[in-house]
N, C-alpha and C positions, 0 to 999 in steps of 0.2 A: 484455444481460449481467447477471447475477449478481454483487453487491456483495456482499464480506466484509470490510470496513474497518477491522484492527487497530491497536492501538499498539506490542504487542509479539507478535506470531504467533500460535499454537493455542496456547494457553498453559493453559487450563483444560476441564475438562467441557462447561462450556455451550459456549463457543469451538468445540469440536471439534463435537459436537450439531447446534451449526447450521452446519457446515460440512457437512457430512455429510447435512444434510436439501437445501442446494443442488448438494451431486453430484448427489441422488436415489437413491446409491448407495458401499458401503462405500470408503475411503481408499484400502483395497486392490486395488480393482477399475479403480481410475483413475490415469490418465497427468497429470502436470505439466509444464511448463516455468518454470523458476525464472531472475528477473531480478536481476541484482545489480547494476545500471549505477548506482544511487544512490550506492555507496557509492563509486567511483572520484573520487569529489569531497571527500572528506576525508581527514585526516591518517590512514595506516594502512590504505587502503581494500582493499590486494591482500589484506591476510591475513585484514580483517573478510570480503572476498569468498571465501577458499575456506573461512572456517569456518562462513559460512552456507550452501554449496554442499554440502560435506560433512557438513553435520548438527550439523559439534561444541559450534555455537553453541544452546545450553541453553537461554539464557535467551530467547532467540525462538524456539518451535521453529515450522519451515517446512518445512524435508526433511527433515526425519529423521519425518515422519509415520508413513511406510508407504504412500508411494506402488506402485502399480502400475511405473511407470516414472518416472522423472525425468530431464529435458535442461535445458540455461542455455541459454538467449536473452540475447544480449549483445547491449543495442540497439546500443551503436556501431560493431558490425560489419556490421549489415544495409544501409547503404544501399550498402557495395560488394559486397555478395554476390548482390542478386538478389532479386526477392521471389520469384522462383518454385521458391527453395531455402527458403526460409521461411517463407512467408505459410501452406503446407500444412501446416507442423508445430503453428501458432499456431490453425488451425481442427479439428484433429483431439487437439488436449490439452482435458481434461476441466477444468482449473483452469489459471491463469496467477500465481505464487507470488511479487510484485512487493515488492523488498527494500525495507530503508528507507536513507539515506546523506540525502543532499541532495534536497531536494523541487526546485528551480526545474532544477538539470540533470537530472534522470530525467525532468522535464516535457519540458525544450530537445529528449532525445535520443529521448524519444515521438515527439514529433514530427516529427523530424529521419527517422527511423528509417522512419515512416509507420505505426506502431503504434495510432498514437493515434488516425488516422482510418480503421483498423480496427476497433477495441472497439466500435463501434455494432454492426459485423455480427454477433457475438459474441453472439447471443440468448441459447445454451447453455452458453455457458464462464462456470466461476466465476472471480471474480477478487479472489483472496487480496491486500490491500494489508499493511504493516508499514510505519508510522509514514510516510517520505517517499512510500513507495508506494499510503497512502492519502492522505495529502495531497495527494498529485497530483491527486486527480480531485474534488476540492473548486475551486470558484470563485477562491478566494483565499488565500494562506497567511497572510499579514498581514505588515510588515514585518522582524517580530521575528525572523522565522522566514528570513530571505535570508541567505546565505552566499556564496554563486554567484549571479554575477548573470549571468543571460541579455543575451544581445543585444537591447537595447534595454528593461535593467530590467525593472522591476514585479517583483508579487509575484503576479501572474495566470496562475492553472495549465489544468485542464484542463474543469473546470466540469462533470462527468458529472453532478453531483451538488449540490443548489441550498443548500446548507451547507459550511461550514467544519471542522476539525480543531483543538483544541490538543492534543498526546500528551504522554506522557510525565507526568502529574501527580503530586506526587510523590516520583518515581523516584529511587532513592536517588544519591547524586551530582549531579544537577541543580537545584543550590539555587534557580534561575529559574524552575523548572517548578511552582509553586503555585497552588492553586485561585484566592488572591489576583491573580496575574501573570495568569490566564487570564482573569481578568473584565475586568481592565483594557485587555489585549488585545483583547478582544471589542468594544470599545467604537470601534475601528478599523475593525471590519467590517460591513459596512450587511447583514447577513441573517442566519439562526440558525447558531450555531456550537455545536459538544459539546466537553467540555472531559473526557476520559477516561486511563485509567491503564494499568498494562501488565496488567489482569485484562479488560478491554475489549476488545469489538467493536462496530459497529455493520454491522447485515445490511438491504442496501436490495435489494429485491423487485422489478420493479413500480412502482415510484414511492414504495410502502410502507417505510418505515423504521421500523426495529426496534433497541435497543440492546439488547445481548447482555453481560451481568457479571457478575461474583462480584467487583467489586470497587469502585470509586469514579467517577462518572461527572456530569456535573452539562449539563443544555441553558441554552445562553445567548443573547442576544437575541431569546428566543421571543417 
C-alpha cells in the first residue's frame, strides 16, 4: 500500500503532485472510496460527515478533487453486510480517502470492520489519511491525543508505519497544538515522531519516507 499521510487533505500543489505520482495516473481517471467513521466520535460528527462526503468542506479538500467516481465506506456497517459485498469495492478503488474525527475509534472500527487486516493486501491502493486517518496507521498516538477510549485503553493504533503523528500545528483555534506542545509530547513516545501543519504530508513508498510541504513541519526523536 501506498501512504499519503495528511494533516488536513490535498490542500496544496506539492500535496496534490504527489498524490498523483502515486495513482501513476491523473485524479480524473481514478475511483475512490471515502471513510468518515472517525468523525462519528465527536461532537457534530453527522454534519462534519456529509460535508466531507460532499466536498463542501474547503478547508480539507478530499472529494471534491475530481475523482473519476466516489463511494463512502462506512466501516461500521461492514461487519453486518458481508465481505463479499465489500471487500471487492475496496480492492478495485484506486485510492481509499480515510477521514479524520477520532483516531482510537476509526482504529477500534478498522479493525472491527476487518479493514485493517486487509490494507497489507493493498499493494496498489493509495491510501489518502486526514489527520485521525493518518494517525491511525502510526504505532502510537500518545496519550494526549485519546478522546475515545477503546476496549481495553491505550493509545495503540495501527502500526503500518514505524513513526508517529502530531497534526494540526498551529492551526488557528487549537491553542494546544504548538511546536512547543509537540516536543513535549514527543518525549512520551519511544520512536520518531513528525510534528506537521495543515500545508503537510508525509508520502511513505516502500519503507521510503518522504515529507511533502509548503508549510511548517519539524522530525522529532530522530
Amino acid at each position: 500500500m501506498k501512504l499519503l499521510l495528511t494533516d488536513s487533505g490535498v490542500r496544496n500543489p506539492s500535496i496534490h503532485g504527489a498524490l498523483v505520482e502515486l495513482l501513476g495516473k491523473p485524479v480524473a481517471e481514478c475511483g475512490a472510496l471515502i471513510v468518515p467513521t472517525a468523525m462519528h466520535a465527536q461532537r457534530g460528527g453527522a454534519v462534519r460527515a456529509h460535508r466531507a462526503i460532499s466536498g463542501l468542506e474547503d478547508r480539507a479538500p478530499m472529494a471534491q478533487l475530481g475523482w473519476k467516481s466516489l463511494g463512502v465506506l462506512e466501516l461500521t456497517a461492514l461487519p453486518s453486510a458481508g465481505e463479499d459485498l465489500w471487500v471487492p469495492l475496496v480492492r478495485e478503488a484506486d485510492a481509499l480517502l480515510v477521514e479524520g474525527g477520532d483516531p482510537m475509534y476509526l482504529c477500534h472500527w478498522m479493525r472491527e470492520s476487518g479493514l485493517a487486516s486487509l490494507l497489507p493486501e493493498l499493494n496498489d491502493t493509495v491510501y489518502v489519511g486526514l489527520s485521525a486517518g493518518s494517525m491511525v496507521m502510526t504505532p502510537r498516538i500518545g496519550k494526549d491525543f485519546v478522546r475515545w477510549s477503546p476496549p481495553g485503553g491505550g493509545d495503540t493504533t495501527l502500526g503500518m508505519v514505524g513513526f508517529s503523528i502530531f497534526p494540526h500545528v498551529d492551526y488557528p483555534g487549537m491553542a494546544e497544538n504548538t511546536m512547543a506542545h509537540a516536543e513535549q509530547w514527543a518525549t512520551t513516545i519511544p520512536h520518531q515522531a513528525y510534528a506537521i501543519d495543515c500545508e503537510t504530508a508525509i508520502k511513505v513508498t516502500g519503507g521510503k519516507i518522504e515529507v511533502v510541504s509548503e508549510g511548517n513541519w519539524r522530525l522529532l526523536n530522530a
